[in-house]
C-alpha positions in Angstrom: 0.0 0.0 0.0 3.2 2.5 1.1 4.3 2.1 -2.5 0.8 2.9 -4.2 1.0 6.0 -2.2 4.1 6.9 -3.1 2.6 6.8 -6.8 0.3 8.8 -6.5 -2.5 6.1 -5.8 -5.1 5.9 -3.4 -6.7 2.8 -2.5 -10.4 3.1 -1.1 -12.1 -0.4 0.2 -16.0 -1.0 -0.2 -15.9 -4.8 0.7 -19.5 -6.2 2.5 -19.2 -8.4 5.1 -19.7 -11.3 2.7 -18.0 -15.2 3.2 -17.6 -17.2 -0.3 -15.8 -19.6 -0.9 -12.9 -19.1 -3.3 -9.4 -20.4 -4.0 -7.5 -17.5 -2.0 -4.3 -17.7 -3.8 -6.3 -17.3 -7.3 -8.1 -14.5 -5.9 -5.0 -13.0 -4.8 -3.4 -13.7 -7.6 -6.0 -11.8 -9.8 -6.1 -8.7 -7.3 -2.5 -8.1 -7.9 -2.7 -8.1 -11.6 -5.2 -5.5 -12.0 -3.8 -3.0 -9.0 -0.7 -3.7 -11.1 -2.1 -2.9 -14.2 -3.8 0.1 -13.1 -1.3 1.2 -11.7 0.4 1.0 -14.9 -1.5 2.0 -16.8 -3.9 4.7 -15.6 -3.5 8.7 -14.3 -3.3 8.6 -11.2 -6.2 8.5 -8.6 -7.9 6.8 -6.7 -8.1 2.8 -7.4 -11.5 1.1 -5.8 -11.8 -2.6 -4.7 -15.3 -3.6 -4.0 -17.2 -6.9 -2.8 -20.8 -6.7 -3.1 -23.5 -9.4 -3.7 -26.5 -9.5 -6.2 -28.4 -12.1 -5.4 -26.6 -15.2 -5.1 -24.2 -14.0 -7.4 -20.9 -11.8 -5.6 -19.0 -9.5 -7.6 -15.3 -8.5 -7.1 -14.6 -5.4 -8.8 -11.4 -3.5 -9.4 -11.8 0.3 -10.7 -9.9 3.2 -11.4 -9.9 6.8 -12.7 -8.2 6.2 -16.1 -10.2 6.5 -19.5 -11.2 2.8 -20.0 -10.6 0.5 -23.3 -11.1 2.0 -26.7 -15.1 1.1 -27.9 -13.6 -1.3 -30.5 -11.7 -3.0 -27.6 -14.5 -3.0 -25.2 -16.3 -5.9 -27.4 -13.7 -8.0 -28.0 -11.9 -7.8 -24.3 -13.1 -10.9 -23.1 -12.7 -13.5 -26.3 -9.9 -15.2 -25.0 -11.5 -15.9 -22.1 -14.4 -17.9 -23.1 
């Protein structure tokens, strides 16, 4: 956290009280890319980490102030994924 600060970051938390069960190290793993690629990547700001649930669904979520992908991208993000 020390060295997002000294970037210029700030990280703000809205986690609910919410137990799932997950592989921790994946989650982990996940988390770190995209603080790292925000970081990267983005103006700096503030970068948001939220757990909410909708549902029986529960969404982690990872946002920050930059621009976003290109429209073109937008559709096409996710392909390699599926």
């Amino acid at each position: 956290m020390a060295d997002l600060r000294a970037d210029g970051f700030t990280l703000s938390l809205d986690l609910s009280d919410i137990a799932v069960v997950v592989d921790p190290v994946r989650v982990r793993q996940a988390l770190l890319a995209l603080v790292t690629n925000a970081r990267r990547y983005t103006v700096r700001g503030v970068i948001t980490i939220s757990l909410t649930a909708y549902g029986d669904e529960t969404v982690l979520s990872v946002a920050d102030d930059g621009a976003g992908l290109a429209p073109d991208v937008r559709t096409r993000i996710f392909e390699p994924f599926m």
